[in-house]
C-alpha positions as CSV (number, residue, x, y, z in Angstrom):
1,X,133.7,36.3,95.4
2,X,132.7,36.6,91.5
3,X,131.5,39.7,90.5
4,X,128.2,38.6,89.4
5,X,127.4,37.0,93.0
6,X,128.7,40.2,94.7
7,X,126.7,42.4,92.4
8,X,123.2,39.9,93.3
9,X,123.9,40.0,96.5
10,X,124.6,43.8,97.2
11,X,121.3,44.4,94.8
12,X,119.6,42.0,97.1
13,X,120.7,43.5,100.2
14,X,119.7,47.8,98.7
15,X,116.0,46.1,97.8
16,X,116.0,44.5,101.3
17,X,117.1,48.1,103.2
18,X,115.0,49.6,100.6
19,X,112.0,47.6,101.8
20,X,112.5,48.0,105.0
21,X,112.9,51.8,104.7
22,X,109.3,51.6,103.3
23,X,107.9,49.7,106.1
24,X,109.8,51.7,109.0
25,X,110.0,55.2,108.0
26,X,106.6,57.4,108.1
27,X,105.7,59.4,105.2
28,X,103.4,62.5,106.1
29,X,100.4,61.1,104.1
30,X,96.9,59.8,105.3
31,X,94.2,57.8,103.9
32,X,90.5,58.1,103.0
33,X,88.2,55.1,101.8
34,X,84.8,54.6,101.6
35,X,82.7,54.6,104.8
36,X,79.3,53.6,106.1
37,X,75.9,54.7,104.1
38,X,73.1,55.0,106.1
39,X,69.4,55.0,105.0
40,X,67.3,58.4,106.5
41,X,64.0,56.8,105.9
42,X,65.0,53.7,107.8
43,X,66.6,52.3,110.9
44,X,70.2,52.1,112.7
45,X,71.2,50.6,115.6
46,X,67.9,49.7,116.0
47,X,66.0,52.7,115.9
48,X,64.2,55.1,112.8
49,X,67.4,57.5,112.1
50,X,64.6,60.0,112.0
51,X,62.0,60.4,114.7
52,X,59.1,62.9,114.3
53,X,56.8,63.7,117.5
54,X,53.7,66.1,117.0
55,X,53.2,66.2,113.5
56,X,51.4,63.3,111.2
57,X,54.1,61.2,109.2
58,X,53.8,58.9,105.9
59,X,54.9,55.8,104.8
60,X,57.7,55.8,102.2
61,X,59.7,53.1,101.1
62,X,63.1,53.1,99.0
63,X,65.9,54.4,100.0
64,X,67.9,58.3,100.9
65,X,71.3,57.0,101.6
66,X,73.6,59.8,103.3
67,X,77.1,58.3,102.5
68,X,80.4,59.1,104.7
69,X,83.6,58.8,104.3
70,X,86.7,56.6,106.7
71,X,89.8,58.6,107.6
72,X,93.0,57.2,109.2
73,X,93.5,58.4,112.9
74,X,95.6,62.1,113.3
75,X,97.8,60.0,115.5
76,X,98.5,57.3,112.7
77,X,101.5,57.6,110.8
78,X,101.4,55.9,107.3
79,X,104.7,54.7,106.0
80,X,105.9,54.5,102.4
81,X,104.7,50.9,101.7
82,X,101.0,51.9,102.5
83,X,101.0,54.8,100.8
84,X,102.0,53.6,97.6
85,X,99.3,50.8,97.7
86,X,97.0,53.1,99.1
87,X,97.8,55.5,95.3
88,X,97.3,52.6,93.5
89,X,94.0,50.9,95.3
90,X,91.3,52.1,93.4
91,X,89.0,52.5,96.1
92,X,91.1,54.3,98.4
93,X,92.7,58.2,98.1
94,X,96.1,59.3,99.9
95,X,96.2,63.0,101.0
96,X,98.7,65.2,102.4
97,X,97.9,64.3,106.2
98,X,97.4,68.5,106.9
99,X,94.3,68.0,104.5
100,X,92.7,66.1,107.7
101,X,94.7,67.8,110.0
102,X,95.3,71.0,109.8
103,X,97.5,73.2,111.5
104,X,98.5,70.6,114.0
105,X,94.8,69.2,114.9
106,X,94.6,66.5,117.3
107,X,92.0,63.7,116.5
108,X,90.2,65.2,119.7
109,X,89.7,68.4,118.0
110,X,88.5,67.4,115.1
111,X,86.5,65.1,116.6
112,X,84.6,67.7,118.6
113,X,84.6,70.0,115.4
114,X,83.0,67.5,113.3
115,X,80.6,67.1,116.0
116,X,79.5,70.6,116.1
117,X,79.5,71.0,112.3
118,X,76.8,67.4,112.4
119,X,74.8,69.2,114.8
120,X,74.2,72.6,112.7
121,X,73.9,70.2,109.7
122,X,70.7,68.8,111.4
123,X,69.1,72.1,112.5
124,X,69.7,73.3,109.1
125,X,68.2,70.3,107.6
126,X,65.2,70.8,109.7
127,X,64.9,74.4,108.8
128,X,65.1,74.0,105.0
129,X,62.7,70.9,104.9
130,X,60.2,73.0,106.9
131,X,60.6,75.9,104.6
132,X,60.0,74.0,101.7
133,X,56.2,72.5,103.2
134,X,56.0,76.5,104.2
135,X,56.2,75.5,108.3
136,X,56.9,78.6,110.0
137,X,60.3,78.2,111.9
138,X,61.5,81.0,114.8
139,X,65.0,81.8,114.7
140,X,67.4,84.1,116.3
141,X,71.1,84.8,116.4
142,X,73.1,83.4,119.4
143,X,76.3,83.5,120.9
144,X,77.8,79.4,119.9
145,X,81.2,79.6,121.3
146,X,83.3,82.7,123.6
147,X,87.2,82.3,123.5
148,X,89.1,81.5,126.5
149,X,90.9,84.8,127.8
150,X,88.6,86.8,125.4
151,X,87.0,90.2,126.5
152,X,83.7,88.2,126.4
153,X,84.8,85.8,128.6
154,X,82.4,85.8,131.6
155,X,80.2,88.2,130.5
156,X,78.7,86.5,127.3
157,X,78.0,82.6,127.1
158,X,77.2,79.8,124.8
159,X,73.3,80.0,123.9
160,X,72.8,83.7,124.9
161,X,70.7,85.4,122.0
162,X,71.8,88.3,120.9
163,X,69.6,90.9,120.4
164,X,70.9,94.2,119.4
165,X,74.9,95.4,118.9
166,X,75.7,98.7,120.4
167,X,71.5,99.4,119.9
168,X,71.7,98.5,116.0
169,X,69.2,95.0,115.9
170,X,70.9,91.6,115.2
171,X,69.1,89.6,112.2
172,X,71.9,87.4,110.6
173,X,74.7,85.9,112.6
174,X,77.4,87.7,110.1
175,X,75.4,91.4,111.7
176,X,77.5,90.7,114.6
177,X,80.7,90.6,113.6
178,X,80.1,93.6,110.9
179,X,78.9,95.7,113.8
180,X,81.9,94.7,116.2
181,X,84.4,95.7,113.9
182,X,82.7,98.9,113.1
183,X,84.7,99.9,116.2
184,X,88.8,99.9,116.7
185,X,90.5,97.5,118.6
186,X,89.9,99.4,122.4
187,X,87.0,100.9,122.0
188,X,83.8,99.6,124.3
189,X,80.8,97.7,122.3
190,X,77.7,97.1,124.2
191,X,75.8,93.9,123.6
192,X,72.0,93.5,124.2
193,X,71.3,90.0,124.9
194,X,68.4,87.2,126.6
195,X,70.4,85.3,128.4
196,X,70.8,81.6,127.8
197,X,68.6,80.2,130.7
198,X,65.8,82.5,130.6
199,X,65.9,82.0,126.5
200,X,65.7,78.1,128.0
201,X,62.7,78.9,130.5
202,X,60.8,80.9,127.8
203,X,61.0,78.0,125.6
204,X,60.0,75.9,127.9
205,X,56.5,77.5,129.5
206,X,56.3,78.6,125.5
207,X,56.4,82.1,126.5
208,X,58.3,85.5,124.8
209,X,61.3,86.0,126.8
210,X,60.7,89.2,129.1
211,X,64.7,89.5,130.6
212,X,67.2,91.3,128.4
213,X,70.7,93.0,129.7
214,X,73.0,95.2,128.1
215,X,76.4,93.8,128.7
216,X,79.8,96.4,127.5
217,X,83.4,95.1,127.1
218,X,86.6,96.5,125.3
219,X,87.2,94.9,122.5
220,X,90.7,94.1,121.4
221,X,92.5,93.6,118.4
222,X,92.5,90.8,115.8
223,X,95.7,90.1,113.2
224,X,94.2,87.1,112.1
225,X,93.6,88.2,108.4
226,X,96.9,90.4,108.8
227,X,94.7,93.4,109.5
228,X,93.8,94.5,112.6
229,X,90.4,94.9,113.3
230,X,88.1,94.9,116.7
231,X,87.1,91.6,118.2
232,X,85.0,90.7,121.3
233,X,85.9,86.5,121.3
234,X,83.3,85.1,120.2
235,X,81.1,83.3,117.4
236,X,77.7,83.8,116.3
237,X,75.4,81.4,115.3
238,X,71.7,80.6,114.8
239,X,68.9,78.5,116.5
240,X,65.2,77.9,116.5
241,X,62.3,76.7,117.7
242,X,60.5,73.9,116.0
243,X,56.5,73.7,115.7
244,X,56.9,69.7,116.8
245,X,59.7,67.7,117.5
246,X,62.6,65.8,114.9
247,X,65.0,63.8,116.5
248,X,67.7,62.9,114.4
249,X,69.6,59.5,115.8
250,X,72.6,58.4,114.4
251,X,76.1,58.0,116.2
252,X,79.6,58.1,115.2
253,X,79.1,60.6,112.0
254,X,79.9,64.0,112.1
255,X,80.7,66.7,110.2
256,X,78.2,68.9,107.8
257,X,77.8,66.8,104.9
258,X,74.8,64.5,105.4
259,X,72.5,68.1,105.6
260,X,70.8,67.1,102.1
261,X,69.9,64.0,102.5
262,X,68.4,64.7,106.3
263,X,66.4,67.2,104.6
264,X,65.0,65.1,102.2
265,X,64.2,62.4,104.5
266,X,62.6,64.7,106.8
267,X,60.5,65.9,103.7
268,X,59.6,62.6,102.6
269,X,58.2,61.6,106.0
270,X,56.0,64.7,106.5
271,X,54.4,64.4,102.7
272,X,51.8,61.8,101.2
273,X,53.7,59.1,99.2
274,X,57.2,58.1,98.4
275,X,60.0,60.9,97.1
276,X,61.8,58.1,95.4
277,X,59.1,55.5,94.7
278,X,60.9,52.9,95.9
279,X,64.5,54.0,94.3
280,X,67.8,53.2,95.9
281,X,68.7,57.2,95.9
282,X,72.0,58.2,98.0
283,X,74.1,61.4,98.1
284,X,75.3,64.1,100.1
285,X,76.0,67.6,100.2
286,X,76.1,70.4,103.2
287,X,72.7,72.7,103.5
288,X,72.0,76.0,104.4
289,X,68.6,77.4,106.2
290,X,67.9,78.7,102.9
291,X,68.3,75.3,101.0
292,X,71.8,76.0,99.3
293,X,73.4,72.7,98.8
294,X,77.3,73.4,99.2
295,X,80.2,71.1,98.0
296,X,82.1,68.3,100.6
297,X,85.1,66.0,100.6
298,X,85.7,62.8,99.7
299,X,83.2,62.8,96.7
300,X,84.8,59.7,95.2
301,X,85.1,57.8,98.0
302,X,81.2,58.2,98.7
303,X,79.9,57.5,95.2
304,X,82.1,53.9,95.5
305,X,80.2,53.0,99.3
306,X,76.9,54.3,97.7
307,X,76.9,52.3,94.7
308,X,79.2,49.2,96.6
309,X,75.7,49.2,98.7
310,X,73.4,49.0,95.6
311,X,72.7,52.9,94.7
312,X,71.3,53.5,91.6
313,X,71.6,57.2,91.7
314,X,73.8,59.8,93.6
315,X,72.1,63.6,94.4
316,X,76.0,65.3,93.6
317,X,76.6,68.8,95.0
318,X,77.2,70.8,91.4
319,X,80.9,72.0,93.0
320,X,81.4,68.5,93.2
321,X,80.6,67.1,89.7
322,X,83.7,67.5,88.3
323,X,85.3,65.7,90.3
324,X,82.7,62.9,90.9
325,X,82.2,62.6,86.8
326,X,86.1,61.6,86.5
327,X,85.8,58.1,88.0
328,X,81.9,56.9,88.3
329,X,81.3,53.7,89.3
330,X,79.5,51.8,86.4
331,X,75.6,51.3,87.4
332,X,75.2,54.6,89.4
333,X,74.1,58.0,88.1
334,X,75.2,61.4,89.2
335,X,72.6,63.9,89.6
336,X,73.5,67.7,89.2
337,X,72.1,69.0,92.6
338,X,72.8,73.1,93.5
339,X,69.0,73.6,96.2
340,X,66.4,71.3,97.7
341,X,64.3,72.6,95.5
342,X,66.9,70.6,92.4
343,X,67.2,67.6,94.2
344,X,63.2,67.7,94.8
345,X,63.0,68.1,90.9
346,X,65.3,65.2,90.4
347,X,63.1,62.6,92.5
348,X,60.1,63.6,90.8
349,X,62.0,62.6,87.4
350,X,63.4,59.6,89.2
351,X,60.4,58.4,90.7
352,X,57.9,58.6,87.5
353,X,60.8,56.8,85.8
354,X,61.1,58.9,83.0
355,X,64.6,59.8,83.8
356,X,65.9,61.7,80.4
357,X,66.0,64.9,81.5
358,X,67.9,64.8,85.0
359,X,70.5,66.9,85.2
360,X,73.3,64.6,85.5
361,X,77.1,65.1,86.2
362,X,79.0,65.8,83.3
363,X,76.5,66.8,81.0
């Protein structure tokens, strides 16, 4: 055989094994690309995403996009192929699959975790809205989750309030955990709580609750942080009572980072008028009781759905400007947003048109 033919054909047959290597062999990589965007002030599925009972509502009109983000399976293995066109797509962004996953997490797990961080995301948008139009809102500290084969195990339970630790009063979810490790690992902590069902039946027949207990375990020792330090097993958390009802209705999203744009919506239904007058306005950013807008992931990919749906400006967390301001899709402005109280201030300027001095990304 010539040499030139045996060199073709031994280069053809590398870029053929080479190819298949790509196609076969799974690379530890997974994707993200932009997701749904969902208007709060509108419907889905069929029904208003938000539903207020008890209190009057207004017309509004224009949109408050929350914006999401698609994520490949934790089961999915990408191979080399994909993950090279998935580096090159514009539109898309391949991560280290532990940045979905960490630590081992099934799908099932973070499935449930995201679900739990949507749910706090809507009770904190409720609180902060309500704040803002000065509705009183009651809240108190509770137990959220108890560890399997924890001291607290059996003796504390998800939605008990805690009351007092060791007789010292409870205000803030972190007082727990402060008081508990005032102790070393072994020592007894007494917990004074309302139990989660008469805490239910209070609510209920809109009375104060009357039954408390004093509950004592031995706590036991934590090396989590490679210190040890006294633990009970559990989490703290915080809920509350609303003067009316809000119902917020939307499926298959989870995770904290629609908490802005639920508060806004929630705002914009209870006041006279329109927040964006009649703006296409998405973004997205976690929220605290207090109105603290935190930073997210994914920022990219949620700019590209929001404007790809016809956004003309995008309320940005300011940890996430940076980032955002690298690659903005033409047509679609990034607003600067750190509180409800900025992201307020930004809609005024948005909806009276005179848009010069919003506080964009990048500025």
């Amino acid at each position: 055989m010539p040499r030139r033919t045996a060199t073709m054909l031994a280069s053809t047959l590398m870029l053929i094994a080479l190819l298949c290597a790509g196609v076969f062999i799974p690379v530890p990589y997974a994707e993200m690309s932009p997701g749904p965007t969902v208007n709060t002030l509108g419907d889905h599925d069929g029904e208003p995403v938000l539903q207020i009972a008890g209190k009057k509502t207004y017309a509004t009109n224009g949109h408050l996009n929350m914006t999401t983000v698609r994520v490949t399976s934790a089961d999915y293995r990408m191979n080399l192929v994909e993950a090279v066109y998935g580096w090159l797509a514009h539109d898309n962004k391949v991560v280290p699959h532990e940045t979905l996953y960490p630590d081992g997490k099934t799908e099932e797990q973070s499935t449930q975790e995201n679900a739990e961080e949507f749910s706090q995301s809507q009770e904190s948008a409720k609180v902060a809205a309500l704040k803002q139009l000065d509705v009183p809102v009651k809240s108190w500290v509770i137990v959220s989750t108890v560890v399997k084969g924890s001291p607290a195990q059996g003796k504390l339970h998800a939605g008990d309030v805690i009351k007092a630790v060791d007789g010292t009063a409870v205000k803030e979810p972190n007082d727990v955990a402060k008081l508990v490790t005032k102790h070393k690992p072994g020592q007894d902590v007494r917990f004074t709580i309302v139990p989660a069902k008469e805490q239910a039946a209070a609510e209920k027949e809109k009375r104060t609750p009357t039954k408390t207990q004093d509950i004592s375990m031995t706590t036991t020792t934590s090396d989590d942080t490679g210190e040890k330090r006294a633990i009970v097993g559990i989490s703290a958390g915080t809920d509350h009572t609303f003067p009316f009802t809000i119902d917020i209705k939307l499926a298959d999203v989870g995770g904290p980072s629609a908490g802005l744009m639920f508060a806004l919506g929630i705002y914009d239904k209870l006041t006279p008028g329109s927040l964006t007058g009649g703006r296409f306005v998405a973004g997205t950013g976690t929220i605290d009781d207090a109105g603290k807008v935190g930073p997210i992931g994914g920022i990219e990919m949620k700019t590209v759905g929001a404007r790809a749906k016809g956004a003309q400006y995008f309320l940005t967390p300011a940890d996430n400007c940076a980032a955002a301001a690298k690659d903005t899709p033409d047509g679609l402005t990034l607003i600067k947003v750190g509180t409800i109280q900025d992201a307020l201030g930004a809609l005024k300027y948005i909806r009276s048109g005179d848009t010069a001095d919003l506080p964009k990304c990048g500025k």
